[in-house]
C-alpha positions, 0 to 999 in steps of 0.5 A: 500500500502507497502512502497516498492509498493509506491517507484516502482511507479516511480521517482522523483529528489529531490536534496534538501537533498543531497543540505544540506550535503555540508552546514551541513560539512560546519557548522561543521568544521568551528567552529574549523578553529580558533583551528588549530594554537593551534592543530599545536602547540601541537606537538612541546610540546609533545614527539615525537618518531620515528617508529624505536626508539622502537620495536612494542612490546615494552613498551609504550614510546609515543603516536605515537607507535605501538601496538593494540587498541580497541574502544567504541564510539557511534553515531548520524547517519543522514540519506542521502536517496534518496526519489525521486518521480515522480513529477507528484504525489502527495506524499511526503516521509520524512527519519528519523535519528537515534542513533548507536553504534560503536565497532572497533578493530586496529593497529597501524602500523606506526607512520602515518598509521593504519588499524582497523575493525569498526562495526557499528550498527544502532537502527532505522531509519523511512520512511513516505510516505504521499500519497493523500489518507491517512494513510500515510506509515511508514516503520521502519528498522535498520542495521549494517556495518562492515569496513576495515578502513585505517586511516592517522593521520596528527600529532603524539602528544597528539592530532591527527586529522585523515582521514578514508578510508575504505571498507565494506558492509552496511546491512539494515533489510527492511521489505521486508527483508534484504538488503545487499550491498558493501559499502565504508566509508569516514570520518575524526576524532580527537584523544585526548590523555589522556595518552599513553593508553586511548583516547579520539575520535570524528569522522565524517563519511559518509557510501556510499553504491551501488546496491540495497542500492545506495539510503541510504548513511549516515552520523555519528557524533560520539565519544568515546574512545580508550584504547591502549594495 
């Protein structure tokens, strides 16, 4: 039996999984809570230049200017899936999470606003059904994204915490074959400057696709860095 013959025979709620994602950001950001009095600070210490002050083609004079930008980062991607079985049968499916790499593209717009292309490829990701007759079923797949990201930075110094929103397209390569579907990205991030040009990034994204891929959102930890022009 093929996985995809194992997941049409029927359906079960299994919300453990997605149970988990709001304890897991949980875990993540509270550590950080202490730093923010220390985030805040940087600001008043660094030099602050207004979008006006200088041309967008202009030499760089300030971390929040505008310009280009391109970026590397790699990833840790959780996955989300959505393995709900019928409860009358005795099968149990498990996911299996994977490393990635990120290759983005951007400009600063304003001091406060960005828009970027991100492209995320994603090595390989497992699904085990253990049924009650063994073997158990394995499938392995990858994929990419690629997304039109808007990005919102809280603060225009040498460290600026950010939000994502975008809208793209997830595709994953199944063994039945590829599946592509519409998909939005919701994150939030960190930029550390270490000077006007190279940059340091960490970011926490969640990739929520629908249609025929609803059932495989994921989730990235991930860093890298930036070079901007």
């Amino acid at each position: 039996m093929s996985w995809p013959m194992s997941r049409r025979l029927a359906r079960r709620e299994r919300g453990s999984d997605r149970r988990a994602l709001p304890f897991l950001l949980f875990m993540l950001f509270t550590p950080l809570v202490p730093c923010l009095p220390l985030v805040a600070a940087v600001p008043a210490t660094a030099q602050i230049i207004e979008d006006d002050a200088y041309p967008a083609t202009g030499p760089a004079k300030g971390y929040d200017r505008r310009g280009a930008y391109v970026g590397l980062q790699g990833f840790y991607a959780l996955e989300n899936f959505d393995s709900s079985i019928p409860i009358d049968l005795d099968i149990d499916i498990e996911g299996g999470d994977t490393g990635g790499l990120s290759v983005l593209a951007g400009y600063r717009a304003s001091s406060r606003v960005a828009g970027e292309l991100l492209f995320q490829y994603y090595d390989q990701f497992a699904l085990k059904a253990t049924l009650p007759t063994p073997p158990p079923v394995n499938e392995f797949f990858g994929g990419w994204s690629l997304t039109g990201n808007a990005k919102l930075f809280a603060l225009k110094g040498r460290v600026q915490p950010y939000a994502v929103l975008g809208l793209g397209a997830l595709v994953l390569d199944r063994e039945a074959g590829n599946d592509a579907s519409f998909a939005a990205r919701f994150g939030a991030g960190l930029d550390f400057y270490l000077n006007t040009h190279w940059v340091l990034d960490v970011e926490l994204g969640y990739v929520l696709p629908t249609g025929s891929l609803s059932d495989f959102p994921i989730l990235t930890i991930g860093a890298g860095a930036q070079y901007r022009f």
